[in-house]
C-alpha positions as CSV (number, residue, x, y, z in Angstrom):
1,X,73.9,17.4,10.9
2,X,73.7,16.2,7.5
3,X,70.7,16.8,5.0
4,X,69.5,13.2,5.0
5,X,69.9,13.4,9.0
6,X,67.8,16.4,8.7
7,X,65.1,14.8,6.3
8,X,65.0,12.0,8.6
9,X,64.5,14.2,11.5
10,X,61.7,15.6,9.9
11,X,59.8,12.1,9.1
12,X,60.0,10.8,12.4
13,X,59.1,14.5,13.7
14,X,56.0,14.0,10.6
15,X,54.9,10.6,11.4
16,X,54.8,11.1,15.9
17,X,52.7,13.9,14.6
18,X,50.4,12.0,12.7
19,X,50.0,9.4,15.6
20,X,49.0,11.9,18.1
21,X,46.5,13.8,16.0
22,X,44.8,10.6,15.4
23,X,44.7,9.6,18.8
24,X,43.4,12.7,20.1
25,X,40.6,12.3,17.0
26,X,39.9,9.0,18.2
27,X,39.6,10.3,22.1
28,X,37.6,12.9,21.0
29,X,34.3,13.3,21.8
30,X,32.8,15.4,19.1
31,X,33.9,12.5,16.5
32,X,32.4,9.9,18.8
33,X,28.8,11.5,18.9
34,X,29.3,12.0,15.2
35,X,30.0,8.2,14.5
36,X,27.0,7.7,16.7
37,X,25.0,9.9,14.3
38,X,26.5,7.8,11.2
39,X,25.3,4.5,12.6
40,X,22.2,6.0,13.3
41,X,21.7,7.6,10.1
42,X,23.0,4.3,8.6
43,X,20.4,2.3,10.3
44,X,17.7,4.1,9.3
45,X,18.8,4.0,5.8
46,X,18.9,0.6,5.7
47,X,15.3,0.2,6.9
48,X,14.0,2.5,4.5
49,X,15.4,0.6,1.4
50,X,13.9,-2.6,3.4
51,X,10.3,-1.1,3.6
52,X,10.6,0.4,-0.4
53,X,11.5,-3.2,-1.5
54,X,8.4,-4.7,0.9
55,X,6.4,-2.3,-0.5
56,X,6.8,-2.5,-4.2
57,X,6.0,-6.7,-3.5
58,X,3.4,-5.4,-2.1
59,X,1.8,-3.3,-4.9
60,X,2.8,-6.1,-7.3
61,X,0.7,-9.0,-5.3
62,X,-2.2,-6.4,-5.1
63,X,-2.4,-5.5,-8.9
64,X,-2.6,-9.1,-9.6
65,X,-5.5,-9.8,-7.2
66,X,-6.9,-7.1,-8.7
67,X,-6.4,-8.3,-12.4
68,X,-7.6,-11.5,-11.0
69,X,-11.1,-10.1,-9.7
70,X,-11.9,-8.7,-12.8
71,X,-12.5,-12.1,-14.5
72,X,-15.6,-12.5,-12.3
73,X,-17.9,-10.8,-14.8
74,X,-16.7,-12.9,-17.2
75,X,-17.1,-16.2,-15.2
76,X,-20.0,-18.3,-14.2
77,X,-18.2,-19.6,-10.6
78,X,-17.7,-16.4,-9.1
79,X,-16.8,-17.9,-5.5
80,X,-13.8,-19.8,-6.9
81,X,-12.4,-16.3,-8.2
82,X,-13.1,-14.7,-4.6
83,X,-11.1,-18.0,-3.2
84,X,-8.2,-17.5,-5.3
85,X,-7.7,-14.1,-4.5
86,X,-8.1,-14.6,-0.7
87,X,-5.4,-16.6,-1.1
88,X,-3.4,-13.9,-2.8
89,X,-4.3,-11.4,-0.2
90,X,-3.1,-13.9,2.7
91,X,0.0,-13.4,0.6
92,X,0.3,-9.7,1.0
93,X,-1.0,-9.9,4.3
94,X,2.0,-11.5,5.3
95,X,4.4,-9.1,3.5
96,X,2.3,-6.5,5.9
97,X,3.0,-8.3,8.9
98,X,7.1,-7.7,7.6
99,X,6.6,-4.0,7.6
100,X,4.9,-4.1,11.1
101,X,8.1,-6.4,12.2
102,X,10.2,-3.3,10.8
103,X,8.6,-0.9,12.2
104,X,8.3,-2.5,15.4
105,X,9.2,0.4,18.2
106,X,9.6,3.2,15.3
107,X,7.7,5.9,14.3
108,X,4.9,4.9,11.7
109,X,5.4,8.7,10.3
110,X,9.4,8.9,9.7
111,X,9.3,5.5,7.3
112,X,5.5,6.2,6.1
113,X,6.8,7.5,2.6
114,X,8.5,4.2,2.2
115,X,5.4,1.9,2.1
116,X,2.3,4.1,1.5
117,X,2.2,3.4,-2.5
118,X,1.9,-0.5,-1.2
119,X,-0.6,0.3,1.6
120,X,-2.9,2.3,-0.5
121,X,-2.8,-0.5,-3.4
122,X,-3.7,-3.5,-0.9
123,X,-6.7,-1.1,0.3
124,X,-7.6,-1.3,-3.1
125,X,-7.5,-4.4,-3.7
126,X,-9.4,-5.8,0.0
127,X,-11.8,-3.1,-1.0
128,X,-12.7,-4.3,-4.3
129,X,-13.1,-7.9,-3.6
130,X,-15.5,-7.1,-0.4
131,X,-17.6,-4.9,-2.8
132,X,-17.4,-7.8,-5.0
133,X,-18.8,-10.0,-2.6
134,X,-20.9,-7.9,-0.4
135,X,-21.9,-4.7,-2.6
136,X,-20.2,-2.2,0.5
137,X,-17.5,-0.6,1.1
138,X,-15.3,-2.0,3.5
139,X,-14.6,0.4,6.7
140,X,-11.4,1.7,7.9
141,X,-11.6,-0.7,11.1
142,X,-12.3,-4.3,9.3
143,X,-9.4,-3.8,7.6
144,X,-6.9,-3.7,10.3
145,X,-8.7,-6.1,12.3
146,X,-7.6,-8.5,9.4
147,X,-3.8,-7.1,10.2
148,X,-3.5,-8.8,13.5
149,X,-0.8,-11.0,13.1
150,X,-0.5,-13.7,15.9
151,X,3.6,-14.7,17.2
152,X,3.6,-18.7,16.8
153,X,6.6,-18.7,19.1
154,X,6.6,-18.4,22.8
155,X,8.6,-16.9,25.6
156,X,10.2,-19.4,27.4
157,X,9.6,-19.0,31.2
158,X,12.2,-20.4,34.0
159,X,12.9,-23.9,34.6
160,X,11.6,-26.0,37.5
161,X,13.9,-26.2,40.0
162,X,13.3,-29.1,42.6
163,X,9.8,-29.0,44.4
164,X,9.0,-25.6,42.3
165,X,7.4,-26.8,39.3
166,X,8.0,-24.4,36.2
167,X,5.7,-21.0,34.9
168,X,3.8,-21.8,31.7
169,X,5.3,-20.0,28.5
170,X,3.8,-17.0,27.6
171,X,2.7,-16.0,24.1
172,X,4.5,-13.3,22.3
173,X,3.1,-10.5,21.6
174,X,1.1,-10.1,18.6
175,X,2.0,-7.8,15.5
176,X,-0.3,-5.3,14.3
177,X,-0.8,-3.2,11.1
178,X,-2.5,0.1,11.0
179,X,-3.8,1.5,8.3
180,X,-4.0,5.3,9.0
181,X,-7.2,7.3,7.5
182,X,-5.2,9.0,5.0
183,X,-3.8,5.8,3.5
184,X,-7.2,4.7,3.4
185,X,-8.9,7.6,1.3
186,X,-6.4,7.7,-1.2
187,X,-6.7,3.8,-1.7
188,X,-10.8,4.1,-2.0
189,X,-10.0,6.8,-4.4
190,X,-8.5,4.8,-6.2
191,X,-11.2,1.7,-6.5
192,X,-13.5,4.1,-8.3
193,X,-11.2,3.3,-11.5
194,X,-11.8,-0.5,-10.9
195,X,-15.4,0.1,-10.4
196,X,-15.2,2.1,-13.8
197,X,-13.7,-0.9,-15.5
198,X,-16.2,-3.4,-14.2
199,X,-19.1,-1.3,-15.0
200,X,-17.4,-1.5,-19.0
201,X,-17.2,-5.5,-18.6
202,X,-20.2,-6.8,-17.6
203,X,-21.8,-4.4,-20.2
204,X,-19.5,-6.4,-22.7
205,X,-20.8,-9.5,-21.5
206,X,-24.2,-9.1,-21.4
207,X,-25.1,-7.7,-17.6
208,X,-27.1,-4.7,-17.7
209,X,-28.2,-4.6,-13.8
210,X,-25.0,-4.4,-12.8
211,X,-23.9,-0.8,-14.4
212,X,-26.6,0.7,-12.4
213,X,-25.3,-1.0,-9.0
214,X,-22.1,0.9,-9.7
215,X,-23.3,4.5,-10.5
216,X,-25.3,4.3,-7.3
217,X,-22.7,2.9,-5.2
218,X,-19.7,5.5,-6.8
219,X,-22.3,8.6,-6.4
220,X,-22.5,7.8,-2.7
221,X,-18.5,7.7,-2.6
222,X,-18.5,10.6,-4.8
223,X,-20.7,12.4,-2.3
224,X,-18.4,11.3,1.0
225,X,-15.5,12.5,-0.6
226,X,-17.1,15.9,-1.2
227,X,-18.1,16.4,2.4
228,X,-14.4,15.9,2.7
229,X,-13.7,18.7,0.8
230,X,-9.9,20.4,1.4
231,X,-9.8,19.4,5.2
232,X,-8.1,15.4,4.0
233,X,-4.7,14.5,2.5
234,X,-3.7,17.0,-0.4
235,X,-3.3,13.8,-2.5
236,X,-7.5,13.4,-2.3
237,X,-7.8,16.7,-4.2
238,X,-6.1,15.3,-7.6
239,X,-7.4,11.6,-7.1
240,X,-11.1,13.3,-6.7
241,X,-11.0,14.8,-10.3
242,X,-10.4,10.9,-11.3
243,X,-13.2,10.1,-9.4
244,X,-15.4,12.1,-11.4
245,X,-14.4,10.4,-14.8
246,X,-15.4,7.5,-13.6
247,X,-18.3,8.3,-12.5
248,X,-19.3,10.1,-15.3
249,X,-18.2,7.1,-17.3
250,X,-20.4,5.1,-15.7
251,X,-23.6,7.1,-15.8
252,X,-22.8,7.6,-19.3
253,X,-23.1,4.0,-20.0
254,X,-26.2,3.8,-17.8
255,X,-28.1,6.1,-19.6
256,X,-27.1,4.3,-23.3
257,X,-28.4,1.2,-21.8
258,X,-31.5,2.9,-20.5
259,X,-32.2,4.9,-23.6
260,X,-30.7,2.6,-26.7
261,X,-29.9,-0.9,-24.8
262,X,-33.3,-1.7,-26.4
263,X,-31.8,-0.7,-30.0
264,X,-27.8,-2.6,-29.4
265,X,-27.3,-6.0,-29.6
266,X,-26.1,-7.1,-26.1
267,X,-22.8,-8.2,-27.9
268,X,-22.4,-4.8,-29.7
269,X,-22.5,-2.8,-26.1
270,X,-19.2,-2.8,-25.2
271,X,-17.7,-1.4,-28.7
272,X,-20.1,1.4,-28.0
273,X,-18.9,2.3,-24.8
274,X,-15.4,1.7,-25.7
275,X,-15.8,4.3,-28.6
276,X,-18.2,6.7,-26.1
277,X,-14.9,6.6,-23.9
278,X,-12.6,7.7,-26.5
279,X,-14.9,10.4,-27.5
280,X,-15.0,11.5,-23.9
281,X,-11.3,11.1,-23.3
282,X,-10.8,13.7,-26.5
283,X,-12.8,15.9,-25.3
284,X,-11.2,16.0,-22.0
285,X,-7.8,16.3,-23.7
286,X,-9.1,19.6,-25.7
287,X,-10.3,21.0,-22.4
């Protein structure tokens, strides 16, 4: 036999080889579960990028209501503002009701990382326009009874067939949204900030009865959050030292207005508070 015979030899040899390795890769069944596990894996992927993107939207909607509800202590038609941002939430309402299509059948907990940010910022936001409108805080349950979404389409039911006339449709099911308590806290936490900020602007326009609604209202969420102590979300822990800024905030600019609002031109208050604040925020920066 020649060398090139021989080299040919070999390459055939190589290449019937090659096919039955592969065959017996494909036929076997430690790489099938395996490609089982990729799609898997895959999947779930996918659905996590799906729920960050859903999310972030989600956030982005509820800043701007919140931007928008803070123009009603510089309005006289307060009603039109709390219209407008209805509208808005309807809006992130219905990016909710995606993440309760995406999560339809899953487990809430293995995707909750992917949405929570969102979650706790719409909290905010319902939270602040029902204090807005109602002075309370809005509980845990009226806000997932407004994440009920109904299915406009029906089920189709079997044809008539003859003499036997045909079933009615049947609704689909309806989509729900549940908040979870932790979600909750962590988005209440944060409405104390607003509530900081709106104490600052309706001093700046004039409103002194206001400021003292708020320090009321945030030492009675102050005081809830303390009987929560360590036993919530580990996240409540560095949310309730922010808390406590704003509250203190805000009873500092109660007692200026009760002990020099007499001596400061109403349009002069907020450049007092606003320098109060920077003193306060030094101070807390030395510390």
């Amino acid at each position: 036999m020649s060398k090139a015979d021989a080299q040919g030899c070999r390459k055939k040899c190589g290449g019937v080889q090659d096919l039955d390795t592969s065959a017996n890769l494909s036929s076997s069944p430690v790489i099938a579960a395996f490609k089982v596990f990729q799609q898997e894996l895959d999947t779930k992927h996918d659905k996590h990028e799906r729920l960050v993107k859903i999310s972030r939207d989600i956030t982005i909607e509820s800043k701007r209501t919140i931007f928008l509800l803070h123009r009603v202590t510089s309005v006289p038609d307060v009603e039109s503002i709390l219209k407008e941002s209805d509208v808005k939430l309807d809006v992130v309402r219905q990016k909710i009701a995606q993440i309760a299509e995406e999560l339809r059948g899953e487990d809430i907990y293995q995707f909750h990382r992917a949405f929570t940010a969102g979650i706790q910022e719409y909290v905010e936001a319902v939270s602040f326009q029902h204090y807005i409108r109602h002075r309370t805080l809005i509980s845990l349950e009226e806000i997932n009874a407004s994440l009920v979404f109904p299915k406009t389409e029906t089920v189709d039911s079997k044809e008539s067939t003859g003499d036997t006339p045909a079933a009615p449709a049947e609704a689909a099911p309806a989509l729900t949204f549940q908040v979870i308590p932790s979600d909750y806290l962590l988005g209440v936490a944060d409405l104390t900030g607003e509530l900081m900020r709106m104490c600052i602007g309706s001093v700046g326009n004039g409103d002194i009865d206001t400021p003292f609604q708020l320090s009321q209202f945030l030492r009675q969420v102050h005081d809830g959050f303390s009987y929560i102590g360590n036993t919530g979300p580990y996240e409540v822990s560095k949310k309730l030292h922010t808390l406590r800024q704003s509250l203190a905030k805000v009873e500092d600019a109660c007692y200026a207005l009760r002990v020099r609002g007499s001596e400061i031109p109403k349009h002069m208050l907020a450049d007092v508070f606003a320098s109060r604040d920077a003193m306060m925020d030094a101070d807390e920066g030395v510390a």
